[in-house]
DONULO-831757 format. One record per residue: residue in one letter; z, x, y of N, C-alpha, C in turn. Coordinates in steps of 0.1 Angstrom, whole numbers, plus 2048, in hexadecimal, padded with zeros to 3 digits. Example, Ala and Ser with C-alpha at 12.3 -4.5 7.8 and 13.67 -1.06 7.14 Angstrom:
A84E8847C784E87B7D384E8847DF;S8478807EA8478897F584F881800;
END
This chain:
X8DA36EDC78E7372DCB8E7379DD9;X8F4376DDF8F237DDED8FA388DEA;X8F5394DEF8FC3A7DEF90439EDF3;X9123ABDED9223B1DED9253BDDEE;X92E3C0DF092E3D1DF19353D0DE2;X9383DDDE093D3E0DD594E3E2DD7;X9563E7DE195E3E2DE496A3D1DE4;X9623CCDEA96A3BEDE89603BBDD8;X95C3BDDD29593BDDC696B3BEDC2;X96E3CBDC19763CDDBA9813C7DBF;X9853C4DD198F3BDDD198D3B3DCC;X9873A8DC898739CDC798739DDB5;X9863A4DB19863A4DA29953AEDA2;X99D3AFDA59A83B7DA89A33C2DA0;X9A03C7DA39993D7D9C99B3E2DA2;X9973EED9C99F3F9DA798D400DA6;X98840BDB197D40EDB498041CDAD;X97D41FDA297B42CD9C976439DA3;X968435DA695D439DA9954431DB2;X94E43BDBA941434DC694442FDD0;X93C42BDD793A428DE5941418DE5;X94C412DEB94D409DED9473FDDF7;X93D406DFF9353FEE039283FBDFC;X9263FFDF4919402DEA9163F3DE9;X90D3EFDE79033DDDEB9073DBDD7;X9093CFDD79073C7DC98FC3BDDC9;X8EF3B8DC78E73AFDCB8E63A8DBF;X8ED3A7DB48EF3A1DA58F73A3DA0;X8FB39FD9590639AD8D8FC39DD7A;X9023A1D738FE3A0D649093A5D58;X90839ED519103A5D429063AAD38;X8FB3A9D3A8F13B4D308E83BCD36;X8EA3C7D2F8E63D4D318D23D1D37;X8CD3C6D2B8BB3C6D2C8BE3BED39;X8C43B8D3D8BE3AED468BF3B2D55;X8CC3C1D548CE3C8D648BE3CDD6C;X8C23CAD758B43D2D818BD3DBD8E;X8B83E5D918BC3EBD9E8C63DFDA4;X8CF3E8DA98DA3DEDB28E33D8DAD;X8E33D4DA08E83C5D998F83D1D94;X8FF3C8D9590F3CFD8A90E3CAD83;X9113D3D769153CDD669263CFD5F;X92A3C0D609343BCD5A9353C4D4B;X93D3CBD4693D3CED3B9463C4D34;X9443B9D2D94D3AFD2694B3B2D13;X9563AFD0E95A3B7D029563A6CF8;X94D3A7CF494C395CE994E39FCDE;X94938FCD7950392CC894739FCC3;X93A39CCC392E3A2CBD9313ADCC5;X92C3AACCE9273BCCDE9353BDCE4;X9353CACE993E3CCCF49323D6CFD;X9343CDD0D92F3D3D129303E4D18;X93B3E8D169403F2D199353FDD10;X9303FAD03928400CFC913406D03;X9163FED109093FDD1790B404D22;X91640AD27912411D3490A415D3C;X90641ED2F8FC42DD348EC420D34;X8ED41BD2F8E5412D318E1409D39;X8EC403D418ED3FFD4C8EA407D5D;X8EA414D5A8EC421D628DE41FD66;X8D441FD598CB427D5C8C1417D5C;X8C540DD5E8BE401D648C2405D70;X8C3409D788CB40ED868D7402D88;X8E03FED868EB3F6D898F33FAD95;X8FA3F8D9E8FE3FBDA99103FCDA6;X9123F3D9D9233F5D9A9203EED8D;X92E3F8D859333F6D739423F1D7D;X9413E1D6F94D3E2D709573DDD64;X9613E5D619653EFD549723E6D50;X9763E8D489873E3D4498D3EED3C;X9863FCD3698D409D2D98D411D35;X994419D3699342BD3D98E42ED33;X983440D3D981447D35972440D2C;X96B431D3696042BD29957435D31;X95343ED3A949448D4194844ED43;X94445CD42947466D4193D46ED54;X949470D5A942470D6A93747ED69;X936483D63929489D6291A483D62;X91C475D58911467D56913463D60;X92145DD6C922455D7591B456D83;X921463D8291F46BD9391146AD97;X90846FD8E8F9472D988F5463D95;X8F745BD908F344DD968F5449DA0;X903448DA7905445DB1910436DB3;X90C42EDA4914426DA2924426DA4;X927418DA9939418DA893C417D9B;X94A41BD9A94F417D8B95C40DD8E;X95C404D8E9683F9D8F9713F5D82;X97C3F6D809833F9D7798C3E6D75;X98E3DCD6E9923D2D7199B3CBD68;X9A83C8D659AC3C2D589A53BFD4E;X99E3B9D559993AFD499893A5D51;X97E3A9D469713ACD4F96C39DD53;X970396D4696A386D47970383D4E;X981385D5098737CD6097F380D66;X98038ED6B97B394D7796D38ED7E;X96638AD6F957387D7495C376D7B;X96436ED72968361D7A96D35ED87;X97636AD8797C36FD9497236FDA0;X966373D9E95B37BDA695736EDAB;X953367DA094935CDA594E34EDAC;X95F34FDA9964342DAE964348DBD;X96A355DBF966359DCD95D358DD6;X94C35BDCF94335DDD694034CDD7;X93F345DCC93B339DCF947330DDE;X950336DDD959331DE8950331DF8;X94A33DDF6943341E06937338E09;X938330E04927322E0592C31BE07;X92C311E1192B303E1491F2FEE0E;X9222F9DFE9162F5DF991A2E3DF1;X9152DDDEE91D2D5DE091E2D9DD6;X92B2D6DCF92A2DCDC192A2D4DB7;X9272D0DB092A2C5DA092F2CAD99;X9352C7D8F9382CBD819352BDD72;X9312C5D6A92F2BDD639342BCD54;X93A2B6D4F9402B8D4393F2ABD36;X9412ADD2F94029FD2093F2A2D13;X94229ED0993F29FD0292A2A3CFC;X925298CFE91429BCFB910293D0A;X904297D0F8F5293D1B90229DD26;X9062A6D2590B2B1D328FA2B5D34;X8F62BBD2D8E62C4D2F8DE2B8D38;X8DD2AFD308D02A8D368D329ED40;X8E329ED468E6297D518E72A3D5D;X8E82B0D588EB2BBD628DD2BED6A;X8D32BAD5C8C12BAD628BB2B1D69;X8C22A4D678C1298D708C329DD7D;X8CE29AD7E8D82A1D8F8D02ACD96;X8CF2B4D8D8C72BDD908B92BDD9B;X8B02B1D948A62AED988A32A1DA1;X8B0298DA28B2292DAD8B729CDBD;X8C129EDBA8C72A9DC28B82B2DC9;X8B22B5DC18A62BEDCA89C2B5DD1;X89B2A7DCE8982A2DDC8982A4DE8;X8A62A6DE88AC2A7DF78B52B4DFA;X8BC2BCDF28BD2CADF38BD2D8DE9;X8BD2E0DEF8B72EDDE78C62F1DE0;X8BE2EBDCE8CA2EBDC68CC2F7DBB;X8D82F6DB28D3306DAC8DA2FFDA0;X8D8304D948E32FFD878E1308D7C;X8EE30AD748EC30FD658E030ED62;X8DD316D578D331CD528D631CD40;X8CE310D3D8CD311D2C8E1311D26;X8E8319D1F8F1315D1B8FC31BD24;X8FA31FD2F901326D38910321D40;X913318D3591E311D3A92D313D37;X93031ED2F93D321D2D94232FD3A;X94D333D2E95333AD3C95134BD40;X94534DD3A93D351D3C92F351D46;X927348D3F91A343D4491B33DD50;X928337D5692832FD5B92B337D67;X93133FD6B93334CD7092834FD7A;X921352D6891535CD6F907355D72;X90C34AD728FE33ED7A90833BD8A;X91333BD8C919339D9A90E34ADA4;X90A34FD9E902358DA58F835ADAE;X8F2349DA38E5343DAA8E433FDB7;X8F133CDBC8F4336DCA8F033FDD0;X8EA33EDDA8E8345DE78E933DDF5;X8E7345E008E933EE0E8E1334E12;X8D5333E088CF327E088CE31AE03;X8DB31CDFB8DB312DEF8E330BDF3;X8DE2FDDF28E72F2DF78ED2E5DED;X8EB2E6DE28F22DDDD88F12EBDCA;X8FD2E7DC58FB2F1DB69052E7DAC;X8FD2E8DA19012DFD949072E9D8A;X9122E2D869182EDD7B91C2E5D6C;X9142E7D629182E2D559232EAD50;X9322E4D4C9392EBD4893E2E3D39;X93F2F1D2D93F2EDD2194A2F4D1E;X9512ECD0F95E2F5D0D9602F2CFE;X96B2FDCFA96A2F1CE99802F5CE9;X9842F8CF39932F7CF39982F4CFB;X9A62F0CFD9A82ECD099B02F8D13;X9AC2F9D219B0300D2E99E302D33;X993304D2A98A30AD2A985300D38;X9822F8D379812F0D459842F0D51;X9942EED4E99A2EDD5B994300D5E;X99230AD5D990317D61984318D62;X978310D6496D30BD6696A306D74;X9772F9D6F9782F4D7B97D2FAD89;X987304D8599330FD8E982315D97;X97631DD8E971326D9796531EDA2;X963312D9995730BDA095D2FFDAE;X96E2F8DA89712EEDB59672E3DBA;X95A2DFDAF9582D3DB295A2C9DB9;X9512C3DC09522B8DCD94F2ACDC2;X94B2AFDBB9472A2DB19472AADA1;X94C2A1D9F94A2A3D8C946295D81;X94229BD7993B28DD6C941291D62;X94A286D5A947285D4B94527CD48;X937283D4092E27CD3693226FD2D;X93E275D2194026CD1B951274D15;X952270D0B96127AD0595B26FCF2;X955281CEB94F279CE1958283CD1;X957285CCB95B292CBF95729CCC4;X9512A6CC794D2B1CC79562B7CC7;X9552C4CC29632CCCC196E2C5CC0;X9702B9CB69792B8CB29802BBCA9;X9792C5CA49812CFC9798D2D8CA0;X9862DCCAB9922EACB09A02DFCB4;X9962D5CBF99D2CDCC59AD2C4CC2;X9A52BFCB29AF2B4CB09AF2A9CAD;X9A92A1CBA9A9295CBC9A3291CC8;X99B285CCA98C283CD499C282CDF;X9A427ECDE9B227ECEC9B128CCF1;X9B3296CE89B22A5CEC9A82A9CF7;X9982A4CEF98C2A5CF399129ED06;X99328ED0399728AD1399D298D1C;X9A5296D159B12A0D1E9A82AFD22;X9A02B6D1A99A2C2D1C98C2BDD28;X98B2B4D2897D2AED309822AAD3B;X98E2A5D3F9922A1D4B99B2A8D53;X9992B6D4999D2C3D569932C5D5B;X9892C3D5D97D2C3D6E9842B9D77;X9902B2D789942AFD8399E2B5D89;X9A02BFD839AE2C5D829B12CCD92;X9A42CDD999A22D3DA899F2CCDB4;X99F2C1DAF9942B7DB79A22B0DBD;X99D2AADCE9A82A2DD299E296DD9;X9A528EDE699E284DED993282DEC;X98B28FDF097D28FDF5973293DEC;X979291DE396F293DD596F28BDCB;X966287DC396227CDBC96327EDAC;X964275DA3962276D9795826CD92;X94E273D8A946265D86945264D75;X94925AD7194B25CD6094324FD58;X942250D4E93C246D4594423BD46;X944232D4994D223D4794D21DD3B;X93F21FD3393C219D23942222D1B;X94722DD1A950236D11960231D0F;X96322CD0496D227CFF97B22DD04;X97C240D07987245D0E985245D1D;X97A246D2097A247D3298023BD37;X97B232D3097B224D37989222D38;X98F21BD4699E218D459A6226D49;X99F231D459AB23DD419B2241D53;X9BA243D529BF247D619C1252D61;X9BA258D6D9B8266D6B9BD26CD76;X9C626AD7D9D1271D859C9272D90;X9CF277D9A9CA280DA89C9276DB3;X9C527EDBC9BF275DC69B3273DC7;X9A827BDC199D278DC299426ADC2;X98A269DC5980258DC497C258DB6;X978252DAC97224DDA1968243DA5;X95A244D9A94E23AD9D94C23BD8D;X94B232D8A94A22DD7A93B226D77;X92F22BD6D924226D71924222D60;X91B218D5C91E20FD4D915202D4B;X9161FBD4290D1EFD3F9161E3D43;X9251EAD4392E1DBD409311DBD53;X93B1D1D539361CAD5D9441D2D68;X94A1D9D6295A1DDD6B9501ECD6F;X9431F0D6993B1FAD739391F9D7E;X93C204D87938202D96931200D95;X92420CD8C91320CD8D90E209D81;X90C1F8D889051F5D728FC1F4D6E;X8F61FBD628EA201D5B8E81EBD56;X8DA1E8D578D41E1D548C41DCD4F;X8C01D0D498B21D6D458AB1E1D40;X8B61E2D318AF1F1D2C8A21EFD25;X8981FAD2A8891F8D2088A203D1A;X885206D0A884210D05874210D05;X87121FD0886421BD0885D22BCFD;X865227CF4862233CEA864245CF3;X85724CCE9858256CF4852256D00;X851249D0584D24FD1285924CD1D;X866249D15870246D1E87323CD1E;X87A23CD26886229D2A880226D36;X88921BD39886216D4889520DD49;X89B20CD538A9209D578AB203D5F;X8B31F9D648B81F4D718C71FDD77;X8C91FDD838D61FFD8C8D51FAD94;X8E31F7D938EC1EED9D8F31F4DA2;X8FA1F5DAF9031F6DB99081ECDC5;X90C1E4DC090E1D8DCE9021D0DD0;X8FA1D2DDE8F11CBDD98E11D0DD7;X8E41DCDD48D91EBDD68D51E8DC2;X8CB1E9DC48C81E5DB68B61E8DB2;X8B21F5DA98AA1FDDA88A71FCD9C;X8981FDD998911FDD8C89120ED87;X895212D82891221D7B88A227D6E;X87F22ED6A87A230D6487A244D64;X87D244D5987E253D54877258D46;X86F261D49868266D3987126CD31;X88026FD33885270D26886267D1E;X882268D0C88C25DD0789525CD00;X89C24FCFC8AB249CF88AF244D02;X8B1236CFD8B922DD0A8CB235D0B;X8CF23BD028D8241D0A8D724DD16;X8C924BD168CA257D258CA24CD34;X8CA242D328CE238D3C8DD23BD42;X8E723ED398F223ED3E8F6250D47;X8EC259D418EC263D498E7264D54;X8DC25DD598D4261D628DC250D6E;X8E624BD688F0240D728F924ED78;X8FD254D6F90725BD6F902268D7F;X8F326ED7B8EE278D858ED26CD8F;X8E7261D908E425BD9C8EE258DA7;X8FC253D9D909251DA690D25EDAC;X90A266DA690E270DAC90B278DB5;X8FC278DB68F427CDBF8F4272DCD;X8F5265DCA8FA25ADD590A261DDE;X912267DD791F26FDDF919276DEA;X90D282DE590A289DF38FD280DF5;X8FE275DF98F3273E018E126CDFF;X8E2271DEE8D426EDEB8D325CDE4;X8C925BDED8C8246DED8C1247DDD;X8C423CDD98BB239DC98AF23DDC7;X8A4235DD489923BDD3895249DD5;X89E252DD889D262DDB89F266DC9;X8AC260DC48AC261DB88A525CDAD;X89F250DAE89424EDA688425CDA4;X88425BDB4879269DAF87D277DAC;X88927CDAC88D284DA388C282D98;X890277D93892274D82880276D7D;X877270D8786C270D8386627FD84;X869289D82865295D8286C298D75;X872294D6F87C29BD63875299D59;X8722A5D518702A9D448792A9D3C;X8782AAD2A87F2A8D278842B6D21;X8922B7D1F8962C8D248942CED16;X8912D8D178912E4D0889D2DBCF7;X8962DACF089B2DACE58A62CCCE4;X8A02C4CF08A92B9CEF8A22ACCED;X89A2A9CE689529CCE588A29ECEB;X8832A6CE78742AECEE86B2AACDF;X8672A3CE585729DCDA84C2A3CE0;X8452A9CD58352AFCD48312ABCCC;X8212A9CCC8192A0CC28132AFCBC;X8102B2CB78062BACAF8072B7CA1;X7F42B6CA07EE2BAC8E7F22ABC8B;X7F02A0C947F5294C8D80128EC8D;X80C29BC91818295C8E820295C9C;X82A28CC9F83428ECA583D295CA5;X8442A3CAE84F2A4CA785A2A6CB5;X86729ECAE87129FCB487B2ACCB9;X87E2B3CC38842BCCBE8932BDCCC;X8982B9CC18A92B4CC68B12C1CBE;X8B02CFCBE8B82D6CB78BE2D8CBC;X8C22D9CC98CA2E4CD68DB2DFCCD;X8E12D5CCA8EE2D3CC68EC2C3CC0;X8FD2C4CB78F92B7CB39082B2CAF;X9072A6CB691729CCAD912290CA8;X91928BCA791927CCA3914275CAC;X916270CB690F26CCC4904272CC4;X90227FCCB8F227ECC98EC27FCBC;X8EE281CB28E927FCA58E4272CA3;X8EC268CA88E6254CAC8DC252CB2;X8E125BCC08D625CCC68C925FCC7;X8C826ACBD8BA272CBD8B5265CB2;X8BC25ECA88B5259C9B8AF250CA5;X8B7245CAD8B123DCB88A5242CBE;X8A124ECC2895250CC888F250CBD;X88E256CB4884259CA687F249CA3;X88A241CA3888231C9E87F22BCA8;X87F22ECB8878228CC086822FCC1;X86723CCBC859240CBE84D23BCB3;X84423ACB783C232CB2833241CA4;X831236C9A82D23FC9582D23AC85;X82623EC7C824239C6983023BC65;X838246C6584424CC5D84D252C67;X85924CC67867255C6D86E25DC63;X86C26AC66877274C6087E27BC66;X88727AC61894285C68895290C62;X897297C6789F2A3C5F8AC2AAC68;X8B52A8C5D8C82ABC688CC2B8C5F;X8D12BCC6A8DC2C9C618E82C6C69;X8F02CEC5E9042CAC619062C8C75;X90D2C4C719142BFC809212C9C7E;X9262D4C899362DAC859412D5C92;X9482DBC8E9582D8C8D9582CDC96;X95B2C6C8B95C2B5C8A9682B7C84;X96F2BCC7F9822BEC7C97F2B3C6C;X98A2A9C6998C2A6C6098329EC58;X97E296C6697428AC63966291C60;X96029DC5E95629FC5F94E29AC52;X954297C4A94428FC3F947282C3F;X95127BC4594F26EC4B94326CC54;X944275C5E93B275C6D92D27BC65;X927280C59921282C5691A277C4C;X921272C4591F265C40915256C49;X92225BC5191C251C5F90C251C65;X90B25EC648FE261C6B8F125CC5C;X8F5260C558EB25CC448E824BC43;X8F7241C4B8F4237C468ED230C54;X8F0238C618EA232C718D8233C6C;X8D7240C658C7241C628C2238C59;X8C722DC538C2229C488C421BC54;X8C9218C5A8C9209C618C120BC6C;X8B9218C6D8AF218C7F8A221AC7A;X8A0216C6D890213C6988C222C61;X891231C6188B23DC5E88B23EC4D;X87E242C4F876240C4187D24CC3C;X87E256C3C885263C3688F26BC3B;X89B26DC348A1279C398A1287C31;X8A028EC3A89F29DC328AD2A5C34;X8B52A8C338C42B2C378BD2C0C2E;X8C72CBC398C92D8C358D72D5C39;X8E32E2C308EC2E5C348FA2E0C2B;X9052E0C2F90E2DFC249142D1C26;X91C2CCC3591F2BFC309122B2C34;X9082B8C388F92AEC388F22A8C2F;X8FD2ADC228F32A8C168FA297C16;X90429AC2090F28AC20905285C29;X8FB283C2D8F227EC3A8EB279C2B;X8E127EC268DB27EC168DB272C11;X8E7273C0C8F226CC038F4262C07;X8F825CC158F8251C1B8EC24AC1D;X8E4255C238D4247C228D0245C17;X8D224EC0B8CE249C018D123BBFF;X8DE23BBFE8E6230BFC8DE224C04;X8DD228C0C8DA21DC188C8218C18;X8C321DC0B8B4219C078AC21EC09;X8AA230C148A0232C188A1240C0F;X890248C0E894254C09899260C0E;X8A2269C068A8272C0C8AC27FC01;X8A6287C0B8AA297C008B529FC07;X8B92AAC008C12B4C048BE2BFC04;X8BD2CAC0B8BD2D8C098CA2DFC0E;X8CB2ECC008D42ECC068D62FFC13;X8C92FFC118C030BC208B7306C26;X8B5308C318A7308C3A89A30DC36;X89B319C2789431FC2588C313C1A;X89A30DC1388F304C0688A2F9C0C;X8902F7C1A88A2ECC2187B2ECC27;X8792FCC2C86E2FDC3185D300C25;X86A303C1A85E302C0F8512F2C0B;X85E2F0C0F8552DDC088542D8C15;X8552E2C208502D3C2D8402CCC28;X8362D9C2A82B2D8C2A8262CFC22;X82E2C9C158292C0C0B82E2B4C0E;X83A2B1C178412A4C1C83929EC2A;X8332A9C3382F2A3C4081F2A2C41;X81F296C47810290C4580B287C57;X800287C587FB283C63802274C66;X806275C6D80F260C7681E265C74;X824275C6F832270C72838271C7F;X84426DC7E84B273C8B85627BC86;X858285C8A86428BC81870295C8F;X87F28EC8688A292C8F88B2A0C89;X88F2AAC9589C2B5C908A12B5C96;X8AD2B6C918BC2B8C978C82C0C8C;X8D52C3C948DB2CAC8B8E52D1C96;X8F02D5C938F82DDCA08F62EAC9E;X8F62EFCA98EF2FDCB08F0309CA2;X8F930CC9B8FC317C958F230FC86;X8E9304C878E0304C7F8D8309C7E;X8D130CC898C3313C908BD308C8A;X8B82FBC8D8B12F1C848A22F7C8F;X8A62FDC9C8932FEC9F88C308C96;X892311C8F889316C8387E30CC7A;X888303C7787F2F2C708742EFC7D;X8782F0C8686E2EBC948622F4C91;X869302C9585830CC9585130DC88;X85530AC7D84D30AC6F8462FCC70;X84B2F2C748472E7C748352EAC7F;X8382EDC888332EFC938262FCC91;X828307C86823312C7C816307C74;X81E300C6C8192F8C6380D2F3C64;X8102EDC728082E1C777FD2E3C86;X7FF2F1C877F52F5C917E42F2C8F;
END
């Protein structure tokens, strides 16, 4: 981050200066108390769990250079004064901190993206990511850092050197986007796909459209949209503005059409693209042939500022596969899958798809609930029980409450399958179920914690 004073701190967060030097330097930005170092200001923001306001003195004595507050009266200027710190006083701290960053990010002439979808936001944001650094010094979210929060306080990363920055933006209501989109102003934006997710809060996957295609909500002429063409709502949908659209897909009304898909288990796919008459072989070590339509998706878009296919091909060829997303490790004999990071129905197909393609004696899954899926949720769980029984997997294992409808359905569907209904009875009997040649899925949406099943697995089998 580049110093600020601590003054236009406050004007730009409309805040009033309590206390301290308004010229006083800000060299960081933070909302937790462990993570401040000398210089940095701490946001005090009030969540459900913490209120930061409860950290001050703690903040003080990481040396922080400016508090900035939303209560009178939260410091007692006897604690304040011999620090030397400002005390900025501001409605309301989480605006204030959005406030900050749509500002500071304004002062770069840099590119910006935004990225949004239902499921592959993460692993298309990693893509872009690592094409994009080909050719310029890029910066992006960090792990789940994409709401209106996180997303905030990754716009930090930018500095005077930074010349492309990627921003994954996530939401589960609707405005949450478009106020995403308000601080960042994207030159380019993606969506992924428009799938269930959060369709309990939502509604309806129409809602879901409507909440995902406020990232255009800022964008005019000279800025681009690039979206999935094969997603049943994108496709066709007219999305107002003036802005350009590039539509990338298998079917043939794609600008940029995905062709010659190879699955090549876990060592990845391999893919064709088309654009007119520019036409490229691609190979990438993630796998699931659905990461073909992500990494069309980073390529078109990386083609807007400038980067030719072959710039983009060896970006893709440096990509790992990211934390907790379809990250296979062999140990003690076994393969293991580990897809916990979130989970719907789409990627829940998808992950069984990789499980089905990796080579190996025995495929096992193991799923925990999928949430707010709204009405349809033990349909959509059903679904996933009977997809596993038609992609070859020798066993399903479920933890959780509507997972035992995962169960239930492969049962049905001829393969074996148990239920638990904890993690804890699950982890009892792994050790007697897993044997040298399997390959084994986890997955499950986030408030599962299914990587606990990962690290016992992983305990087990060391």
């Amino acid at each position: 981050m580049e110093t600020i004073k601590a003054g236009k701190l406050a004007e730009v967060t409309a805040g009033k200066l309590l206390w301290g030097d308004q010229e006083g330097d800000v060299s960081g930005i933070s909302i937790d108390s462990r993570t401040l170092t000398s210089g940095m200001a701490f946001f005090a923001i009030k969540g459900e769990r913490v209120d930061g306001h409860d950290y001050l003195e703690d903040a003080l004595k990481a040396g922080c250079t400016a508090l900035v507050v939303e209560r009178d009266n939260t410091l007692a200027m006897d604690i304040l004064r011999p620090s030397g710190a400002s005390l900025i006083k501001v409605e309301d701290t989480e605006r204030a901190l959005q406030d900050l960053a749509a500002w500071y990010l304004s002062l770069f002439d840099v590119h910006k993206i935004g990225i949004t979808g239902s499921t592959g936001k993460t692993t298309t944001k990693e893509m872009l990511y690592h094409i994009l650094s080909e050719k310029y010094k890029t910066v992006s979210n960090q792990g789940n850092f994409n709401n209106l929060i996180g997303l905030p306080l990754s716009v930090f990363n930018v500095d005077s050197a930074t010349e492309a920055a990627v921003f994954e933006m996530g939401m589960d209501r609707l405005g949450e986007i478009h106020r995403l989109a308000e601080i960042v102003r994207p030159d380019a934006a993606i969506i992924t796909n428009i799938g269930v997710s959060h369709l309990e809060r939502l509604g309806s996957r129409e809602n879901i459209l409507k909440a995902k295609t406020e990232i255009c909500d800022f964008m005019n002429r000279e800025n681009t949209l690039i979206i999935n063409e094969d997603n049943d709502l994108l496709s066709g949908h007219c999305f107002g503005g003036e802005h350009n659209t590039i539509t990338v897909g298998q079917g043939e009304k794609a600008e940029i059409q995905i062709s010659g898909l190879k699955d090549m288990g876990e060592k990845g796919i391999a893919f064709g693209l088309q654009r007119g008459d520019e036409n490229l072989v691609f190979r990438i070590g993630s796998p699931g042939l659905h990461n073909s339509i992500n990494a069309a998706l980073a390529v078109a878009t990386a083609q807007v500022f400038g980067i030719t296919m072959e710039e983009a091909s060896s970006g893709l060829s440096k990509l790992s596969a990211t934390d907790k997303r379809l990250h296979i490790k062999e140990l003690g004999g076994i393969k293991i899958i580990d897809d916990t990071y979130n989970a719907s129905p789409d990627s829940m197909k998808a992950a069984l798809d990789v499980l089905s393609s990796v080579q190996s004696i025995r495929k096992m899954a193991i799923l925990g609930d999928m949430f707010e899926l709204g009405e349809k949720e033990e349909e959509y769980h059903r679904m996933i029980g009977e997809y596993a029984s038609k992609k070859g997997i020798h066993v399903v294992l479920s933890v959780g409450k509507n997972a035992e409808l995962i169960s239930l359905a492969a049962k049905e569907g001829g393969i074996q399958a148990f239920h638990f209904s904890n993690k804890e009875m699950l982890k009892s009997v792994l050790p007697q179920w897993v044997r040298k040649g399997d390959a084994i899925l986890i997955k499950g949406s986030r408030g599962m914690a299914m990587d606990e099943i990962v690290k016992h697995l992983e305990d087990i089998n060391e």
